[in-house]
C-alpha positions in Angstrom: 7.2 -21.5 -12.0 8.5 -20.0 -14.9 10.1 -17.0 -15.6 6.9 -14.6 -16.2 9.0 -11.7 -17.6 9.7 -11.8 -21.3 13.2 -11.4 -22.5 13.5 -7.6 -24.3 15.8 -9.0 -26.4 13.3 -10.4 -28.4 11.6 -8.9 -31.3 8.8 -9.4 -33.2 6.6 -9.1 -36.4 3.8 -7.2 -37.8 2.2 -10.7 -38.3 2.7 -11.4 -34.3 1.3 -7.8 -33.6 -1.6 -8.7 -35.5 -2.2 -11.9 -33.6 -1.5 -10.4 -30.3 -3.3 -7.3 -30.6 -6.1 -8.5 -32.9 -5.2 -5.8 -35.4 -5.8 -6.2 -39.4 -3.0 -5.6 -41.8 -4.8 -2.9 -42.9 -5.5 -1.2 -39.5 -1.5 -1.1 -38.8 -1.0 0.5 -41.6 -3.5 3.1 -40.8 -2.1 3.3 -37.1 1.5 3.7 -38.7 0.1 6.4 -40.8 -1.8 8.5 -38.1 1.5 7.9 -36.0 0.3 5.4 -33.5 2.9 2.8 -34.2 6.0 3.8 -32.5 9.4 4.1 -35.2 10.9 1.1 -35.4 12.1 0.9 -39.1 15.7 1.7 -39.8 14.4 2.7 -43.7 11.5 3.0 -45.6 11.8 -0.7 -47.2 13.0 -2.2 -43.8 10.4 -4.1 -42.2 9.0 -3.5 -39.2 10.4 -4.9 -35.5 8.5 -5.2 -32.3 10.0 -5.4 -29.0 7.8 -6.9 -26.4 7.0 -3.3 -24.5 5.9 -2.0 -28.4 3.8 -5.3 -28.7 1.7 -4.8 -25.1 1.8 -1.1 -25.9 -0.2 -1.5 -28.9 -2.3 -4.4 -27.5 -3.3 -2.0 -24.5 -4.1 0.6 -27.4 -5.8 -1.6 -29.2 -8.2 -2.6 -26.0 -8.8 0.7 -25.2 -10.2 1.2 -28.6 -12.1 -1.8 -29.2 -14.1 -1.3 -25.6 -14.4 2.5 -25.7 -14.4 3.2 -29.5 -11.6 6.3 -28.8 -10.7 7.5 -32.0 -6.8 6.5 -33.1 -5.3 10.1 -32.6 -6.3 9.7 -28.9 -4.2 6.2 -28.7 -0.8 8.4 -29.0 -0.6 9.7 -25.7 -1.2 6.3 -24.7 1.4 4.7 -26.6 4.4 7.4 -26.0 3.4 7.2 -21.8 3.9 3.5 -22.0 7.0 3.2 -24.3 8.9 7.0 -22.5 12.5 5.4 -21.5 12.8 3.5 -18.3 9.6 2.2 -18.3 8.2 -1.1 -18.8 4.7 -1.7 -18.2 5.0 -4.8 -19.0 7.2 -6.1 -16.8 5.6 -4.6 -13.4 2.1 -5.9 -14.7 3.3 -9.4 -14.6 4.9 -8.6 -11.4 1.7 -7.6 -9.7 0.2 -10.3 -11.1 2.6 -12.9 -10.3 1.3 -12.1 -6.7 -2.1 -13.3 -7.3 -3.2 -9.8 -8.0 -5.9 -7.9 -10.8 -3.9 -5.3 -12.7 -6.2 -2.1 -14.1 -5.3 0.5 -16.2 -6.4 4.2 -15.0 -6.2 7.2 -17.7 -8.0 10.3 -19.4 -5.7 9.7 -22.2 -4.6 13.0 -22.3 -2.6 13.6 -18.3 -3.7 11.1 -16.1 -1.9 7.3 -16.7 -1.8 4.7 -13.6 -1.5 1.4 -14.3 -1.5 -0.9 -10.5 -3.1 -3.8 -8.6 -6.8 -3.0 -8.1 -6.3 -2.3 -4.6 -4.0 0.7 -5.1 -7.0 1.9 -7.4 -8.8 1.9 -4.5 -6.8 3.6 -2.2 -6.9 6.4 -4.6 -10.1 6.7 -4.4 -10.2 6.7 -1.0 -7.3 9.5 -0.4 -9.7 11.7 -2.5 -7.6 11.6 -5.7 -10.5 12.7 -7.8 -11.8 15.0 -5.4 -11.3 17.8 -8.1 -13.3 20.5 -10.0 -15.1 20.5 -13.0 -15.9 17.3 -15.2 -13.8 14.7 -15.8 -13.7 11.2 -17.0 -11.5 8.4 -17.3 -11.2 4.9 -18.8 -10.6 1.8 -16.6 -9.7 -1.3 -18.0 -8.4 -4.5 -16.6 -5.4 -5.5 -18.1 -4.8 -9.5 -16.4 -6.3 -10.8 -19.8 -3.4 -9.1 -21.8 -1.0 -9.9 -19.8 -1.7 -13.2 -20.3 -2.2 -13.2 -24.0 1.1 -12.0 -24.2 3.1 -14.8 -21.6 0.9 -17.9 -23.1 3.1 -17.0 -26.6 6.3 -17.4 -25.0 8.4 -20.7 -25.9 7.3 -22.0 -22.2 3.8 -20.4 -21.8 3.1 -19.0 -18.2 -0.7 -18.3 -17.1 -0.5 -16.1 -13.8 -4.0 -16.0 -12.0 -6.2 -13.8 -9.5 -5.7 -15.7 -6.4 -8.7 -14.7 -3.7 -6.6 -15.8 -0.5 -4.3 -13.6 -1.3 -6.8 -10.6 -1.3 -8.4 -12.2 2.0 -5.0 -11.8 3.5 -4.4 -8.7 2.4 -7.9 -7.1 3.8 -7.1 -9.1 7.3 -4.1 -7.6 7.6 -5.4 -4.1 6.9 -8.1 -4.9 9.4 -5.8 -5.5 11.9 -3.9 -2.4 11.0 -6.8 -0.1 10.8 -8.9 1.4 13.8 -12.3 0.5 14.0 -14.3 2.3 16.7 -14.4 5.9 18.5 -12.6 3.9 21.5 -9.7 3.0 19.1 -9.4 6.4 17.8 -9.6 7.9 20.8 -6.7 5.8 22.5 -5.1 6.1 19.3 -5.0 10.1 20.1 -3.2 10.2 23.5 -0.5 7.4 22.8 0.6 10.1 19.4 0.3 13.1 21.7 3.0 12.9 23.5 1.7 14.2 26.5 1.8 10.8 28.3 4.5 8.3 29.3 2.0 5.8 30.2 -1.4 4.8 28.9 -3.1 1.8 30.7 -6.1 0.4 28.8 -8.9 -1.2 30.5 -10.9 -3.8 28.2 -14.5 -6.0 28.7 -14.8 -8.6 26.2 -12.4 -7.2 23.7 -14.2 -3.3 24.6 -12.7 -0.4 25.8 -14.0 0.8 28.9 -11.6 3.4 29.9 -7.8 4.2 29.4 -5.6 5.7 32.4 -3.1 8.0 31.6 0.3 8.8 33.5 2.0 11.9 32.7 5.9 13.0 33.5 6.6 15.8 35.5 9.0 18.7 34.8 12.1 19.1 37.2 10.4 22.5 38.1 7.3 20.7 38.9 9.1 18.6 41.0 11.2 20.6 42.8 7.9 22.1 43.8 6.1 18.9 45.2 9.5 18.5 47.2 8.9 21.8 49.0 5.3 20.6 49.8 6.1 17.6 51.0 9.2 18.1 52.8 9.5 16.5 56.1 9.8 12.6 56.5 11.6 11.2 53.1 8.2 8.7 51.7 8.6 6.8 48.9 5.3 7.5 47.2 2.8 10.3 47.5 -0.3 10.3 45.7 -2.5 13.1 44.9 -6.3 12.5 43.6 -7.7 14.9 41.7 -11.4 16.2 40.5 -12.3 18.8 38.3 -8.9 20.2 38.8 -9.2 20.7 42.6 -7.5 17.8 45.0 -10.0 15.9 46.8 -7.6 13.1 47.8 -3.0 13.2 48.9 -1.5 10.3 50.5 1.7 9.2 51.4 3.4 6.1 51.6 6.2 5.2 53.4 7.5 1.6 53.6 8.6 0.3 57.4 11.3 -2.4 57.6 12.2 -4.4 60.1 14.8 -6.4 61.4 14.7 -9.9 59.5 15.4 -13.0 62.3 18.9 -14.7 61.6 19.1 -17.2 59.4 19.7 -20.9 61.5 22.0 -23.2 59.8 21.8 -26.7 59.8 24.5 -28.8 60.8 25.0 -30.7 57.8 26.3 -33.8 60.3 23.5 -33.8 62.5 20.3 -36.1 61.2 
């Protein structure tokens, strides 16, 4: 597949920000004037040159104002988020969506600015990100449709799609990850404790029925059992508990015995 990312060597025209951005003569020069187009003229006679992040900028801008009617004032913040050094929105779009992915654009146009696969959108919503007070709203867009506006002018024209296996994989996988019942949870909980060196689970057709736990002991502990026990050296004791009280001790002590001598067989003899 082609290279998806545009060169940012390349410049461009106030004709080609008109086609990209669907944006009359006319309405760039009112954007220039209300200072939406960022400064890219060396003088006032020089004409105007785009790079690629000033072109998707101002496509994004001009989206947001088509679909939500913002007035042109409010497109600023937009424009100076998208184009502050280091960053190219651009670029990671295409990324994302070179993995099969829907890109959306998140913002208040004033603080808030995220711009990531539609899954990470959700996730946010999810870890309570607008769990907040007082009123507060924000414009969402889907930005795929740019995107590829934008790559389909390139001298070798790349279309990047949403690919639904690649979301199926992604929810299995996070299906596998995630815990699905009180049982899970519950198991979950002793093997982070730390209180437990062992945890045997029990299972009936894939259910949890019960989970045994084995705890360490500490050398105090130990040195304790030893008085308890001391007498004949066994090599397991085992103490049943109820309710806290001990209903059940046992000890086990292997006994060997003398194994019979080996006979050899005279190789020779048949």
């Amino acid at each position: 597949m082609a290279e998806p990312h545009p060169t940012g060597a390349q410049t461009y025209t106030a004709a080609d920000l008109k086609r990209a951005a669907g944006l009359s003569y006319r309405q760039i020069n009112e954007w220039d004037q209300k200072g939406v187009l960022p400064e890219t003229r060396s003088g006032d006679a020089a004409w105007r040159k785009f790079s690629p992040r000033d072109i998707f900028a101002l496509m994004v801008c001009s989206e947001i104002r088509r679909q939500f009617g913002v007035p042109v004032e409010s497109l600023k913040w937009v424009r100076a988020c998208m184009l502050q050094e280091g960053a190219d929105h651009l670029r990671a779009a295409a990324e994302i969506m070179s993995h099969g992915m829907a890109v959306v654009l998140l913002t208040d146009l004033k603080e808030t600015f995220v711009m990531d696969s539609d899954m990470e959108i959700e996730d946010l919503l999810h870890l309570g990100y607008f769990r907040h007070e007082g009123p507060q709203s924000y414009l969402l867009i889907k930005l795929n449709p740019l995107v590829n506006r934008f790559l389909g002018c390139l001298k070798e024209p790349v279309m990047l799609s949403i690919d639904d296996e690649m979301y199926g994989l992604i929810r299995n996988i996070r299906g596998e990850m995630s815990i699905r019942n009180q049982e899970e949870l519950e198991v979950f909980r002793l093997l982070r404790s730390g209180d437990y060196r062992k945890v045997v689970v029990h299972l009936d057709d894939g259910k949890i029925l019960r989970a045994d736990t084995e705890a360490g002991v500490s050398e105090a502990e130990q040195q304790q059992l030893l008085k308890i026990w001391d007498g004949d050296q066994f090599q397991t004791v085992t103490v049943t508990l109820h309710d806290g009280k001990v209903v059940k001790a046992a000890k086990q002590k292997p006994a060997e015995f003398d194994k019979p001598p080996t006979r050899r067989r005279d190789p020779e003899r048949k």
